[in-house]
C-alpha positions in Angstrom: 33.3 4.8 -0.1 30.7 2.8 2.0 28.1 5.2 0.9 28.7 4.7 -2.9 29.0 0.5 -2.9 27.8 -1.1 -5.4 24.2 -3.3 -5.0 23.1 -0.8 -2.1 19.2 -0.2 -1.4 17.4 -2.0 0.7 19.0 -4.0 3.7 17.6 -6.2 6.3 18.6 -4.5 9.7 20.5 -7.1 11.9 17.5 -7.1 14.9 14.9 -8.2 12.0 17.7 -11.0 10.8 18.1 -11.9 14.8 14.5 -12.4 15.2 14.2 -14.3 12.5 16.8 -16.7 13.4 15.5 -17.7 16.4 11.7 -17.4 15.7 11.5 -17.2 12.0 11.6 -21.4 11.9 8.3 -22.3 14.0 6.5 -18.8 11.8 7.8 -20.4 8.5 6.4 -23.7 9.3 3.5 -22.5 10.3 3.1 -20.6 7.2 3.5 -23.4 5.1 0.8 -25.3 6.8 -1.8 -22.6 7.1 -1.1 -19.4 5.3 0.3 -20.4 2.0 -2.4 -23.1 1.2 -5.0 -20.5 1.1 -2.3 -17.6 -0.8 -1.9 -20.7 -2.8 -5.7 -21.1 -4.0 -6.6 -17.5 -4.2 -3.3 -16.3 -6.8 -4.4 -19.4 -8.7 -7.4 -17.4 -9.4 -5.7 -15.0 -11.4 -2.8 -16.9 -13.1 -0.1 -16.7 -10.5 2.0 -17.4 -7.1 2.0 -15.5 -3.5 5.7 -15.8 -4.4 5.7 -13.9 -7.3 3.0 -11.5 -6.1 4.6 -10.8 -2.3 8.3 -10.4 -4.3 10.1 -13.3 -2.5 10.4 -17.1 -1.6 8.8 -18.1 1.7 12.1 -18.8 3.7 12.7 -19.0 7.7 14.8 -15.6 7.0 11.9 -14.0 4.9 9.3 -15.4 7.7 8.7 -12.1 10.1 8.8 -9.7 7.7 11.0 -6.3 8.1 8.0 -4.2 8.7 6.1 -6.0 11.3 9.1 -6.3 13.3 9.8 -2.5 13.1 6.3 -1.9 13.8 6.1 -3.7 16.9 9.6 -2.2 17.6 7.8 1.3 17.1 5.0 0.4 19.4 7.2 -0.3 22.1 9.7 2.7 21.8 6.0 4.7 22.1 4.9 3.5 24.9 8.3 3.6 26.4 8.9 6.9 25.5 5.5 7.9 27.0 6.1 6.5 29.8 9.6 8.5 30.1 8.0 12.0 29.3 4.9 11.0 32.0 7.7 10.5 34.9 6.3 11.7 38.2 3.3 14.0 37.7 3.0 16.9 39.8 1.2 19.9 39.2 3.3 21.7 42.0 6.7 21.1 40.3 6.3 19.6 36.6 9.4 18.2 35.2 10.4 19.1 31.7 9.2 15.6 30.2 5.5 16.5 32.0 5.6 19.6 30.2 6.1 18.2 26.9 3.5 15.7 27.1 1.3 18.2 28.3 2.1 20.5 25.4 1.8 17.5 22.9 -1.6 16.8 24.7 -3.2 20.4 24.3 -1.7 20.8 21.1 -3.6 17.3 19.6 -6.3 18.2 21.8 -7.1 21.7 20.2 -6.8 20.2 16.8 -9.4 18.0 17.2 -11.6 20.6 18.9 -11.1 22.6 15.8 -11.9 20.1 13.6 -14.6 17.7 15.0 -15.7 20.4 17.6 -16.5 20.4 21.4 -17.6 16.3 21.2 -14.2 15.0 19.2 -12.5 14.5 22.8 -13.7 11.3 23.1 -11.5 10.4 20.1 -8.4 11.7 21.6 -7.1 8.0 22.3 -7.4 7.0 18.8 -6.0 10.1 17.1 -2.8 10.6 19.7 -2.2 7.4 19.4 -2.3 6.7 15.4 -0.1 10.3 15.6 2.3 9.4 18.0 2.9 6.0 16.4 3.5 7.6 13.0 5.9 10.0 14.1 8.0 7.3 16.1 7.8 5.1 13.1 9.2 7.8 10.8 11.3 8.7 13.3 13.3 5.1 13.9 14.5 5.3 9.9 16.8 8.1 11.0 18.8 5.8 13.4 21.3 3.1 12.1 20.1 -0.5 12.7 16.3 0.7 12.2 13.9 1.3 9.1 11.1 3.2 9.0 7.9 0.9 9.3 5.7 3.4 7.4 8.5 3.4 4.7 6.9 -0.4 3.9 3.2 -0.1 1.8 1.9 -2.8 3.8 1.9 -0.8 7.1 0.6 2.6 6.0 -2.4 0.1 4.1 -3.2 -1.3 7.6 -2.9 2.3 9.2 -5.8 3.4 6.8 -7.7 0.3 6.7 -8.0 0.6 10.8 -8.9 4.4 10.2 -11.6 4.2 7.5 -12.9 1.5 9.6 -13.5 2.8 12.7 -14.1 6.6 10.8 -17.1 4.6 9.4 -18.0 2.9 12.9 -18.3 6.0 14.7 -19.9 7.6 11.9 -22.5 4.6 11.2 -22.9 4.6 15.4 -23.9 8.3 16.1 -25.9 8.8 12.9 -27.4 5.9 12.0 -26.4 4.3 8.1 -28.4 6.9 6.0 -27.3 9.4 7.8 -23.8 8.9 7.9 -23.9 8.1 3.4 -25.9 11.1 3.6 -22.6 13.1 4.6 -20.9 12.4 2.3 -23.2 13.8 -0.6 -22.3 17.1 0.3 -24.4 20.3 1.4 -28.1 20.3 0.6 -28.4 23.7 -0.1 -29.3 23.3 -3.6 -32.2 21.0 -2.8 -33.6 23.6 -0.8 -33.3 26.5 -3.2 -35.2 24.1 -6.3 
């Protein structure tokens, strides 16, 4: 009957309670000096409180939220799992992890060939790695003690954010400003045929 109690929904997984036990003191504190001034001044802009807007009190258990600590959880589990997969490389005898990198790498790697074309490898780091991430984060909320960090708004806003800004940077870098807004109008065929 666990699965039908009453007052389910959201939990805080035991890690994200651990961490916060031991570290969420010296955050909370240093929240209250630094960051919750400044929420403080801005919400009083439009009529309110960052406790009302953010959904909870500011509290040493509250301090790391769930999502950051899953996220950084994520990050490691990615690089640990790369660095399983990678094992010894040999191109004489690959082992079955190699093989799956390598299929994982060719298969991102004719993506972006297909869709930036033959100049889109320099952005393999960026697009493996904002792929890989997401499927390990969505990945960890199907294992008990875990949530999914891309369940939380917060993450999947900074995700985009970090995107669209470094979409626009390479963009803005190889084209120039007007170029790169000039994109985004569209074709110019119709120009040309008036």
């Amino acid at each position: 009957m666990f699965l039908f109690a009453e007052g389910g929904g959201h939990h805080t997984p035991m890690i994200v309670e651990f961490i916060n036990h031991y570290l969420g003191e010296p955050v909370y504190r240093f929240q209250m000096a630094y960051t919750k001034p400044v929420w403080d001044k801005f919400f009083a802009n439009f009529g309110t409180t960052p406790e009302k807007v953010f959904g909870a009190e500011y509290s040493p258990e509250n301090a790391i939220p769930w999502y950051t600590i899953m996220f950084v959880i994520a990050c490691l589990l990615t690089v640990f799992i790369v660095y399983l997969l990678k094992g010894k490389l040999s191109e004489d005898d690959p082992q079955p992890g190699q093989l799956t990198l390598e299929a994982g790498f060719l298969a991102v790697k004719d993506m972006i060939g297909s869709i930036i074309g033959n100049h889109g490898a320099r952005h393999f780091p960026v697009v493996a790695t904002f792929g890989v991430l997401i499927l390990v984060s969505n990945l960890m909320g199907q294992f008990p003690m875990f949530m999914s960090p891309t369940a939380s708004v917060n993450v999947t806003f900074a995700l985009g954010v970090s995107s669209f800004v470094y979409y626009n940077y390479v963009g803005i870098s190889e084209n120039g400003i007007l170029k790169h807004i000039g994109h985004f109008a569209g074709p110019k065929l119709p120009f040309v045929m008036a």
